[in-house]
N, C-alpha and C positions, 0 to 999 in steps of 0.2 A: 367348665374347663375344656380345653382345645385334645382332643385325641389322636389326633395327626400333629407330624411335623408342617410348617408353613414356610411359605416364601414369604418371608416381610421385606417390606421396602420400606426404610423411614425418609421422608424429605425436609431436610432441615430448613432453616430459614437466613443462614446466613454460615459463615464458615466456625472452624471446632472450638478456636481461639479467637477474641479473648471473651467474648462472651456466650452466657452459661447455658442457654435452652438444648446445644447440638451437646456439649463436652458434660455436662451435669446431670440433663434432662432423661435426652434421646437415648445417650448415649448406654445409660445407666439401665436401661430401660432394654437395650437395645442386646448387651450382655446378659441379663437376668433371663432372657428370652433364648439367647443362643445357648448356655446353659442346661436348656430344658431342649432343646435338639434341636429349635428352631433356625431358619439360615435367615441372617437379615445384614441387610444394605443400606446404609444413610448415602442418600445425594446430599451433597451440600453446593450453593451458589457462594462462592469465598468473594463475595465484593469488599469484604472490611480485611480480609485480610488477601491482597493479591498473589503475596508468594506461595500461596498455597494451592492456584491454582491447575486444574491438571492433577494434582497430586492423591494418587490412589494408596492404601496402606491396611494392611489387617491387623486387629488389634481386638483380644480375648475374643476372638472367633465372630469379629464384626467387619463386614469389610464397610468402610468408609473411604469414597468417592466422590472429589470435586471437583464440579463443572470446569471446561476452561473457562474462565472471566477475569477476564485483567482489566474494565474500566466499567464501573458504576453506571451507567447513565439509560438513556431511554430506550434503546435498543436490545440491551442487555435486559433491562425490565420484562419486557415482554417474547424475548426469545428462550434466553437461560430458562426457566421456567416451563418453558414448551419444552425443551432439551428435556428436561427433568421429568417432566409426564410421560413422554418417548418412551425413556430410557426405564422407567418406572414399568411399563405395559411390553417393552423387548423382555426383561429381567422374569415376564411370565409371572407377576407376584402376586400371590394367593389376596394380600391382602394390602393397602396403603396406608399407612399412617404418616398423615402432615402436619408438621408442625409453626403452629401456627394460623392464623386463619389472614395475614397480610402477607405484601408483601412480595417477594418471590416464591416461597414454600406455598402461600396464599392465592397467587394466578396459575401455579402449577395445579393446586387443586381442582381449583375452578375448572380447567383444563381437561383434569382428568374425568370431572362431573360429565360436564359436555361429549369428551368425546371418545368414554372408554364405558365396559361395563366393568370396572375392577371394585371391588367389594374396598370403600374407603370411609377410613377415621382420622378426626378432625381433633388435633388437639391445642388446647387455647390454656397458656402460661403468664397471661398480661391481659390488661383492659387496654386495649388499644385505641378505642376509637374515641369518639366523644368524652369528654372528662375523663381518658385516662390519659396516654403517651400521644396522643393528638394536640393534646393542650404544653405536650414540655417541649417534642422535637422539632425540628426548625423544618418540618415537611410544606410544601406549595398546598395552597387551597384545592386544589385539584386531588391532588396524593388524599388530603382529608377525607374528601369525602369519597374516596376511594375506598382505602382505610375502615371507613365506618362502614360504606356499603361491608365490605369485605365480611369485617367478622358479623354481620347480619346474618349474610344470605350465606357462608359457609356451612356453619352451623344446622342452620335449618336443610339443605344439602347433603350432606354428607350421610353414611350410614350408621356412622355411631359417633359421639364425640368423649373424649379425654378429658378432664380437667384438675387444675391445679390446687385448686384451691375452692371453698365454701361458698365464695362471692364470684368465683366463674360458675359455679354450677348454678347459681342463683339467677344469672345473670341470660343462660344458656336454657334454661327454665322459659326464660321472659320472653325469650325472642320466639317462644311456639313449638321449643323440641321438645319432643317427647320425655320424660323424667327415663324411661326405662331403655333411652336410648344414650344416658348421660352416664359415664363412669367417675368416679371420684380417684382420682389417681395423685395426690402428693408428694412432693418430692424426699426422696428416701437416700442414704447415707449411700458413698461411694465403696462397695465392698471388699475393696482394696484394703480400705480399713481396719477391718477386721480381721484381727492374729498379726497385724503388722509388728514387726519389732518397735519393740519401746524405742522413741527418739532418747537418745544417750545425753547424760549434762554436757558432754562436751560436743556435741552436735547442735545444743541448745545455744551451749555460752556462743559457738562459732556463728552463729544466727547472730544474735546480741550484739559480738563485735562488730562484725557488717555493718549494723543499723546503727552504732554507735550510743547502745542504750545502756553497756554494764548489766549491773544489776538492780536498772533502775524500775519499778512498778510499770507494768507493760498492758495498755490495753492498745489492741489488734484489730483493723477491721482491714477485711482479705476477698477483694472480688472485685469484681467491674466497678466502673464510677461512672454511670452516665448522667447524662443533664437534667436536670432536676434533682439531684443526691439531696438526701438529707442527711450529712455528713457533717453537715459544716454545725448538727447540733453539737457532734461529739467532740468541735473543736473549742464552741460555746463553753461543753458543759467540762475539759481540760481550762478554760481561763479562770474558771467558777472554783475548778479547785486549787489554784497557785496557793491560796494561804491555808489549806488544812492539809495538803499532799505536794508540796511544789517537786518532789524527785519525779512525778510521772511524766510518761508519759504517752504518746498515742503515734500507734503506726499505722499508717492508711498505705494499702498493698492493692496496684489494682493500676489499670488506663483506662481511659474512658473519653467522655466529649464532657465531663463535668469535674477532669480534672484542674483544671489550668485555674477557676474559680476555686477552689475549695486551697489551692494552694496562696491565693491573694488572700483570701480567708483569714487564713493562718498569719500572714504579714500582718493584714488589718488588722486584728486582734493581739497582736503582740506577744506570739507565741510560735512563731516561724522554728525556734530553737526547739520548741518542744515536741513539734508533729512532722516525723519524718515518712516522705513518701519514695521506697524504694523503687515504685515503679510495678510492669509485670511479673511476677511470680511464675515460674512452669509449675504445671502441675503437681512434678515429681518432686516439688520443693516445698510444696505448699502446707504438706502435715510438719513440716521442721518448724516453721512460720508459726503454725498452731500450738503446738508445745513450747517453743520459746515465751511465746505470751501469757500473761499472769489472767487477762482475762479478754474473752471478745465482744466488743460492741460494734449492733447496727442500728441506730435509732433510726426511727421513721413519725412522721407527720401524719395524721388522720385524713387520708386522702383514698380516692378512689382505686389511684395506683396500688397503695399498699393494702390494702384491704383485698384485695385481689392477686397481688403478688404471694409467692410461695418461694420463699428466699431460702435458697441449697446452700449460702454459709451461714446460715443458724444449723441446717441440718450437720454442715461440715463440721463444725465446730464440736456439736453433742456428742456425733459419733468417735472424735479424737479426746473424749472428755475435759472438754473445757468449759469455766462456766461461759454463761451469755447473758449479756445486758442487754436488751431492747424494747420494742416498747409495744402495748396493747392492742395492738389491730391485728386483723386478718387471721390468716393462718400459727399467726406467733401463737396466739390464745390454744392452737390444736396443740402444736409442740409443746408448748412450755407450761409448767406447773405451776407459776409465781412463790417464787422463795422453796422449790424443793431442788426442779430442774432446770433454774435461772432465776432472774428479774425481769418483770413485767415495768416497767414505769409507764405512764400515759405520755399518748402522742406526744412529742414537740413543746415536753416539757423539758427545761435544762437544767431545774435546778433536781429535778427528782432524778436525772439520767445522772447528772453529776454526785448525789449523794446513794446512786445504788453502785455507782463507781468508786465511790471512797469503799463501801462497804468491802466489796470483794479486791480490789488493791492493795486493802491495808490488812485483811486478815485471812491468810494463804487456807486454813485449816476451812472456810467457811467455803471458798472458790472451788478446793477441790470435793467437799460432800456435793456441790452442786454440780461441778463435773462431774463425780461418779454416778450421780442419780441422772444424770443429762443421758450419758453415754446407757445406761442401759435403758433407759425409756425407749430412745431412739431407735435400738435395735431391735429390739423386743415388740416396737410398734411399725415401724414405719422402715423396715429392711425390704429390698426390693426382691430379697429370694424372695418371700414371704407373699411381699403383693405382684410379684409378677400375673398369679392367678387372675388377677381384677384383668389383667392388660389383656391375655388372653379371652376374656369373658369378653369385653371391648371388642375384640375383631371376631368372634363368635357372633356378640349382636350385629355388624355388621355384615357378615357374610351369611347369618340367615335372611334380614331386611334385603339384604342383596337378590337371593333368591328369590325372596317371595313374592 
């Protein structure tokens, strides 16, 4: 454990909204730390989100800091990034943590490698190269094998790295880093959560009306939707149950680049009426979201993505005790108890996702023992007051490899 206060810098890999590594990850991470007396700064390069660029703000004793970038493209690749290294070694910071090992978070690292001696961690949230997010986003051959080089040689680099999940450290293993220089870090419930006031029925029902669901059987999936989602099981596994539940139905909450498909989806299958997509959600909206819902599904396909993904609305979900339907890969297996503190179904299975969805739709009393036993698992395991200690050990190991 760290016996001094520290200067942390975290560098994000893309902007706070709308998706989850800087606002769920860092973020969370980033709090638990400041907390414990620590000062810490997230750079972020806001290319996905422009109106945020420039835009500085403190938030639970975080100060978060976006590059100006107002256009995506080659120049911005390689400069924003250098900015962020700069500004990372002006800020004097004891220690760096990057998130991400592509990217812009990813050449800023690089950057820092080459040409700083600041004591740096590397943290990896995704398979990004080969067989994971190389094979779904629409990246240039070039970018690929960028990409792949990327989370190779960061990793191996860096002074200590992070990981999300069982199959990044497995993964982080392979490439040649040292086991004792690998932290296991999880994604852990947003602390907000806890002692919040109970969402009220009539904060629920006003949800409801929005979405124009009444009080019909509600299952909820709440986060990003990028390309390659496997979403469109849960639209499969709503058409599977028209004849034994035909009131339900399924709210997909989120933007992404795999929304506009998953919406044809819904057309093609002939349930357009059944699956409403509000769109993004802010944060501060997002527990009313969760309580309105009768239950939460994220299925996933037995891929190298998900097997390696460490998905923070399962966590979200436990921690606001609701049950969860998903399915047996990866990190879900850590989280979830099968039938105490959710449902486990196998991968990209639709008729099993669809009948552990009857289950908890149709009898409220079973949904919520599984919420309750979710919700205290979750915190009890996997609260970031808790593990903040691990993160601190992380920049420990690397500011003594630093040293030595």
């Amino acid at each position: 454990m760290v016996d001094s206060t520290l200067n942390v810098v975290m560098i994000g890999p893309f902007a706070f909204k709308p998706k989850g590594t800087v606002s769920v990850r860092a973020f969370f991470m980033a709090r638990a730390l400041a907390r414990r007396g620590h000062r810490v700064t997230i750079l972020m390069p806001p290319y996905d989100n422009p109106d945020d660029s420039g835009r500085t703000w403190e938030e639970d004793g975080v100060l978060l800091a976006n590059m100006a970038l107002s256009h995506d493209n080659a120049y911005s690749r390689l400069v924003v990034p250098l900015q962020m290294a700069r500004r990372a070694v002006q800020l004097k910071s004891d220690v760096v943590h990057v998130f991400k090992p592509i990217g812009y978070s990813g050449l800023a690292g690089i950057y820092l490698r080459l040409f700083s001696r600041r004591p740096l961690v590397l943290d990896t949230d995704d398979w990004e190269g080969t067989g994971g997010w190389n094979e779904v986003n629409d990246y240039s051959a070039l970018g690929k094998r960028l990409f792949d080089w990327q989370e190779r040689w960061l990793p191996c680099h860096a002074d200590a790295v992070t990981v999300a999940s069982r199959t990044l450290e497995t993964q982080v293993w392979g490439f040649g880093v040292d086991p004792a220089r690998v932290v296991y870090l999880p994604n852990g419930p947003d602390a907000r959560l806890r002692g919040q006031p109970q969402v009220s029925e009539v904060e629920k029902a006003a949800i409801r009306d929005f979405l124009g669901v009444d009080a019909a059987p509600l299952a909820l999936y709440l986060g990003h939707i990028p390309a390659g989602t496997d979403l469109d099981l849960a639209i499969d596994a709503l058409v599977s149950l028209a004849d034994r539940l035909p009131a339900a139905r399924l709210v997909i909450a989120g933007v992404g680049d795999g929304l506009a498909g998953l919406q044809r989806h819904a057309q093609a299958a002939g349930v357009a009426d059944k699956v409403i997509f509000p769109g993004w959600v802010e944060h501060g909206q997002a527990h009313r979201y969760l309580a309105a819902a009768d239950a939460i599904v994220n299925p996933y396909r037995d891929t190298l993505i998900n097997r390696a993904k460490c998905a923070g609305k399962v966590v979200s979900a436990m921690a606001m005790g609701k049950a969860v339907v998903t399915s047996r890969v990866g990190e879900n297996l850590e989280y979830i108890e099968d039938g105490r503190s959710g449902l486990l179904v196998e991968p990209g299975d639709v008729g099993a996702l669809a009948s552990a969805l009857l289950l908890v739709l149709s009898d409220p009393g079973l949904a919520e023992k599984l919420g309750q036993n979710a919700q205290q698992r979750i915190w009890a395991q996997f609260d970031w007051q808790t593990r903040v200690v691990e993160v601190e050990r992380a920049y420990e190991i690397a500011r003594e490899g630093h040293s030595s």
